[in-house]
C-alpha positions in Angstrom: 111.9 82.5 110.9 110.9 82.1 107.0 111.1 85.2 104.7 107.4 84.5 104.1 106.5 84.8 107.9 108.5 88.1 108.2 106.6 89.5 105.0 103.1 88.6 106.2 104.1 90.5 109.8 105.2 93.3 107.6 101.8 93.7 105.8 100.1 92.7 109.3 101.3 95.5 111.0 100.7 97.9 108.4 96.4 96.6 108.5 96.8 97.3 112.3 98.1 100.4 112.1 95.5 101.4 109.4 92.5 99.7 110.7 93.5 102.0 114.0 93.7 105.5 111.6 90.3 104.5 110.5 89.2 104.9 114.2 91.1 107.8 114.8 90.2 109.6 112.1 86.3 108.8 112.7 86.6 109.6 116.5 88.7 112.6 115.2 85.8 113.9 113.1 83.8 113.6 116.5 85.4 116.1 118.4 85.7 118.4 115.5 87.7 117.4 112.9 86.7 117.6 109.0 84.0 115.6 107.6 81.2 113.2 108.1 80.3 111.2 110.8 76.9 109.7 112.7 77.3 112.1 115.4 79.3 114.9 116.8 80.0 116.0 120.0 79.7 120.1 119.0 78.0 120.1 115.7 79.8 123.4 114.3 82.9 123.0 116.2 86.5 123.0 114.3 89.2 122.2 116.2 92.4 122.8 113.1 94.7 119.9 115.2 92.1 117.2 114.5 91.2 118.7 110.8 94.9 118.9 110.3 95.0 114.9 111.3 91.8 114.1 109.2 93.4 115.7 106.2 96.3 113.6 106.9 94.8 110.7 107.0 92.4 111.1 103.8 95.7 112.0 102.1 97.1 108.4 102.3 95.4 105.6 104.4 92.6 104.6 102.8 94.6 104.7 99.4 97.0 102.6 101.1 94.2 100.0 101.8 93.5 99.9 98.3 97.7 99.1 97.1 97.3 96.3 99.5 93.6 95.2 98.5 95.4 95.3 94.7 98.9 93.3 95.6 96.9 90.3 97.7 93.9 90.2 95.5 96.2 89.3 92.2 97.9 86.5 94.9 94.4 85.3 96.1 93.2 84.9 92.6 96.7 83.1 91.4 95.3 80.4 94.1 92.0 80.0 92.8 89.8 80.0 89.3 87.6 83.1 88.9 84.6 81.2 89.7 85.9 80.6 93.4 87.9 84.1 93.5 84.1 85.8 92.8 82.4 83.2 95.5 85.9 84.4 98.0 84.9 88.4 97.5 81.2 87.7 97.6 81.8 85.7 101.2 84.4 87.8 102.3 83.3 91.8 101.1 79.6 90.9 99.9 78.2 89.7 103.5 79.6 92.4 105.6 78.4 94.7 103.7 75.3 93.7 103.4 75.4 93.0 106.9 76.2 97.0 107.7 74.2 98.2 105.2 71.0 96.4 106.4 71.8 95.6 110.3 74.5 98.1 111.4 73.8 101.5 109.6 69.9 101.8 111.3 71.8 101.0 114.7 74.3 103.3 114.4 71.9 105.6 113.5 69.7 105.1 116.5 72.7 105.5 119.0 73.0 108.5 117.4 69.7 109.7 117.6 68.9 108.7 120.9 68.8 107.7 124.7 70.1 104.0 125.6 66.7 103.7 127.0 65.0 103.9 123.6 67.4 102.5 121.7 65.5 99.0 120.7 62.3 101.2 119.9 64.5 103.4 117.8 66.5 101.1 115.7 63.0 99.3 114.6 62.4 102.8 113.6 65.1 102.9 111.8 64.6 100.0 109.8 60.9 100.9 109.4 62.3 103.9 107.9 64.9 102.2 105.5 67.3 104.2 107.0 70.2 101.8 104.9 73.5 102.9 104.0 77.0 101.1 103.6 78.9 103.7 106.0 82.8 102.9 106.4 81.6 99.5 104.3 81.8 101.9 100.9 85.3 100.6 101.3 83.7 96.9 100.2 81.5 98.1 97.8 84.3 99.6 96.2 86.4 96.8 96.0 83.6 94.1 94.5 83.5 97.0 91.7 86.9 96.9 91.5 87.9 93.2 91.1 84.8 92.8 88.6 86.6 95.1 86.7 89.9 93.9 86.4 89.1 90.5 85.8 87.1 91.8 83.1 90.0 93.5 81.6 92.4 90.1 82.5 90.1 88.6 80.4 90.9 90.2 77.2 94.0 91.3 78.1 96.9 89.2 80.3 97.6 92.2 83.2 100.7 90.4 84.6 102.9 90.5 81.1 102.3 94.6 81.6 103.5 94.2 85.1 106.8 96.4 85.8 109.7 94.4 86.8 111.1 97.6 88.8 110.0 100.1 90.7 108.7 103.2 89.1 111.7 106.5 88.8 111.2 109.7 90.9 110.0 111.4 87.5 107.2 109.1 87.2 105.8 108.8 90.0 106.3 112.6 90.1 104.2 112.9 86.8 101.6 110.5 87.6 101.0 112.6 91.2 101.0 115.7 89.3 98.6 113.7 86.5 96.1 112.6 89.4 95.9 116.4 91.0 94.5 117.4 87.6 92.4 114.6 86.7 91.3 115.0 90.1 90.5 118.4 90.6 88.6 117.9 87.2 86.5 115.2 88.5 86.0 117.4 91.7 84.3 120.0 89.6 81.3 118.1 89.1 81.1 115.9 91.9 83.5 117.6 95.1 84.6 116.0 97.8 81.7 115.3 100.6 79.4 114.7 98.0 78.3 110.7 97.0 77.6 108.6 93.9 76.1 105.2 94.8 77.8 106.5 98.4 81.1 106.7 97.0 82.6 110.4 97.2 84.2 109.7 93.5 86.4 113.3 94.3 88.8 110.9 96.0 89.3 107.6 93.7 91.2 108.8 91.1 94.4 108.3 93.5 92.1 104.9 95.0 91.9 103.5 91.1 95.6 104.4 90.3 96.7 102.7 94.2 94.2 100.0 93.7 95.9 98.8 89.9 99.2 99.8 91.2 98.7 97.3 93.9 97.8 94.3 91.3 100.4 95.5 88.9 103.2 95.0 91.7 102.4 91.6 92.9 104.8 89.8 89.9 107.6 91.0 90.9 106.9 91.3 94.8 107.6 95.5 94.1 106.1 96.3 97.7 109.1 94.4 99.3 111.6 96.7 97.2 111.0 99.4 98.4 114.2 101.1 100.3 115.3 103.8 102.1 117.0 105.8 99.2 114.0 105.2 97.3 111.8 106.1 99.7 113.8 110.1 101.0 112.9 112.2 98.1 109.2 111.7 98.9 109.3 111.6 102.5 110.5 115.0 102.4 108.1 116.5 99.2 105.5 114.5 101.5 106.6 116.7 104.5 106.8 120.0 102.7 103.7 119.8 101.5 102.4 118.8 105.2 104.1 121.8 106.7 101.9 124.0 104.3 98.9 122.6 105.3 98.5 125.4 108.2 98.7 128.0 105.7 96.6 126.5 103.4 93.5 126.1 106.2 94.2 130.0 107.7 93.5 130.8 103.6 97.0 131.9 103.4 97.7 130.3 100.1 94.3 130.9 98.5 90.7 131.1 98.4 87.7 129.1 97.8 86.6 126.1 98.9 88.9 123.2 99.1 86.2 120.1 98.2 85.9 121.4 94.3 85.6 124.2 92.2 87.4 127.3 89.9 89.3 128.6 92.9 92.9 127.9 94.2 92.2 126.4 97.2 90.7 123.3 95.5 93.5 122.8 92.9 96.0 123.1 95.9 93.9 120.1 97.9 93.6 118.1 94.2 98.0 118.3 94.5 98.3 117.7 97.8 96.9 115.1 98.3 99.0 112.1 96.1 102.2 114.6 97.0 101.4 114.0 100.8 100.4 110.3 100.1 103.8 108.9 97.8 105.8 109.8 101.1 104.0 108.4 103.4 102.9 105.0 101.6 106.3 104.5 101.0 107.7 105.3 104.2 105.5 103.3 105.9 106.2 100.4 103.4 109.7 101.1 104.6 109.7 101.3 107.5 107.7 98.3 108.4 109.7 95.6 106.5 112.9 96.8 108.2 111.3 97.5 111.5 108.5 95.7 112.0 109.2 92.4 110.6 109.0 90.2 113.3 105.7 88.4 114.5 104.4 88.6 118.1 101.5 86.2 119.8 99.8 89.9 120.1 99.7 91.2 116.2 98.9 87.5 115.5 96.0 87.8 117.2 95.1 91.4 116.3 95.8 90.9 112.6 93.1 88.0 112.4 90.5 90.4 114.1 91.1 94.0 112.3 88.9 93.5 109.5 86.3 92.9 111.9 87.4 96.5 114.0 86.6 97.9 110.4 83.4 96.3 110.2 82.1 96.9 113.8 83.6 100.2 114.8 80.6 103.1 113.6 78.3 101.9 116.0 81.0 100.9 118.8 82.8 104.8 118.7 79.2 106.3 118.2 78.0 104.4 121.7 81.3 105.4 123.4 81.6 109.0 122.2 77.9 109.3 123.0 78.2 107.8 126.6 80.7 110.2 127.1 79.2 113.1 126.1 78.1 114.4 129.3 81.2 114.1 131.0 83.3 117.6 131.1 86.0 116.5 129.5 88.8 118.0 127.6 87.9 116.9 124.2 91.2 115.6 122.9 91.2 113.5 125.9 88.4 112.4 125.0 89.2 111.7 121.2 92.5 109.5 122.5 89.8 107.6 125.1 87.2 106.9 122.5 89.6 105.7 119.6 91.3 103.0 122.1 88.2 102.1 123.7 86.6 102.0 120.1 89.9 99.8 118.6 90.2 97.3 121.7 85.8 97.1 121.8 85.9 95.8 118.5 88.7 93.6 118.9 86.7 91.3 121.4 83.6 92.0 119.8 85.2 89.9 116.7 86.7 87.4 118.8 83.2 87.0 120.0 81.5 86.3 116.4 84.3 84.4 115.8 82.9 82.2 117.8 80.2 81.0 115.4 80.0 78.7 112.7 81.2 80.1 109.7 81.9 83.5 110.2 85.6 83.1 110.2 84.9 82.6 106.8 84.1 85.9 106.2 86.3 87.4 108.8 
């Protein structure tokens, strides 16, 4: 097997794995973790496991889409001229976006809202009412904004003779976590976290701009593949210290206020934690995978080439299983577990399905 086949498993893996946390941590938020979702089984409930999990997760995984978004989007555009590179991210982020924004928010809406029985009646409703939004699509939104903007700045200015030829010390990367938590908790003062510009919760992308340029800054010298184990210890543990407080933290042991934004200590403890929790677990992962989970299989094949499309599909798929089983008396983490793998394997064949149509594997 070529180096090159073991490095694309590597990063194939790694989109599995997170396209699967995205479901999890939706489903999670379903049965009473922390944020926003369509629909929740108990409205008011809080169950600290599943918040514990969805803090977690916001800590690291959708930052980590946005490193890899960064590394393959500088090798995409080394293969193409702009002009195709802007027709590649119109095709391949522009239409599924507009697609959720226009099709699949109103109808995941409506299965929220809703018997089965009424759901055609609703989702005309829905539209009617312009009910529009990108939901977990923000993610594509995002990234258009983001490629505009570096090839603006490539323009003027060649990015890849800034490129580091070496992997950042401990001391930097220590300084640029500590420089996000303040620039963060800065930015959450005005707008906190929960709350949307252009549906963007901008509390959380000054880590997602820094992981994002990171990402195309690494691609030169093939940085993500360097990554080793001595490299990677130091953070693992900070990144586990700083887990192991999050208990405290949520029984308001360590502060007070609230954590989304504002003059209080909870919020500049959440601004920290959160790049402190993510370095360790990027890089582990990172890690861990190349040495691990190198090695290609007829099944992550196949499941690579259909997670974007999990991504895409999954808000209405979880909100139709979570809602189906609501009646049932059910323990809910049960039920969480249930709905995420029925949710992740659900959108799997539906993909497969649209596959099946002319042109869409363009775009998927």
């Amino acid at each position: 097997m070529t180096a090159s086949a073991q490095r694309q498993a590597h990063f194939d893996h790694l989109r599995i794995l997170l396209t699967f946390l995205v479901v999890l941590h939706h489903a999670a938020i379903t049965y009473g973790g922390s944020g926003g979702w369509y629909w929740r089984e108990l409205p008011n409930a809080s169950v600290v496991p599943l918040i514990m999990l969805n803090a977690i997760d916001q800590s690291f995984f959708m930052g980590f889409f946005f490193l890899l978004s960064g590394y393959f989007m500088v090798a995409s555009l080394e293969r193409k001229t702009t002009a195709s590179f802007l027709i590649d991210r119109c095709v391949r982020l522009g239409i599924p976006l507009l697609f959720y924004f226009f099709l699949l928010s109103p109808l995941t809406i409506a299965l929220a809202h809703d018997s089965p029985a009424n759901i055609a009646e609703k989702y005309w409703l829905m539209i009617k009412e312009q009910q529009f939004g990108p939901g977990p699509l923000w993610f594509a939104e995002a990234l258009l904004i983001f490629a505009v903007v570096y090839l603006l700045v490539n323009k003027f200015v060649d990015v890849t003779r800034w490129s580091p030829a070496r992997l950042p010390g401990f001391i930097s990367l220590l300084l640029i976590a500590l420089g996000l938590g303040i620039i963060s908790f800065i930015v959450r003062l005005k707008i906190p976290v929960g709350h949307e510009v252009l549906w963007l919760q901008l509390g959380f992308f000054p880590c997602y701009v820094f992981l994002f340029f990171a990402g195309c800054a690494a691609y030169k010298h093939q940085l993500l593949d360097k990554v080793n184990g001595k490299y990677v210890m130091p953070w693992v543990i900070i990144s586990l210290t700083a887990i192991s407080t999050l208990p405290f933290a949520l029984a308001h042991l360590l502060g007070t206020g609230a954590f989304e934004g504002g003059w209080n200590t909870n919020a500049v403890y959440y601004a920290f934690w959160d790049p402190l929790t993510a370095w360790g677990i990027i890089l582990g992962l990172l890690w861990y995978f190349r040495h691990f989970l190198s090695v290609p299989t007829p099944l992550s094949q196949w499941t690579a080439r259909r997670v974007y499309g999990v991504f895409i599909f999954h808000a209405p798929v979880l909100v139709a299983i979570s809602v189906m089983l609501g009646p049932f008396a059910i323990n809910p983490y049960i039920k969480f577990i249930v709905a995420s793998l029925l949710t992740f394997v659900s959108g799997l064949l539906l993909t497969s399905l649209f596959l099946r149509f002319p042109g869409v594997r363009k775009i998927l």
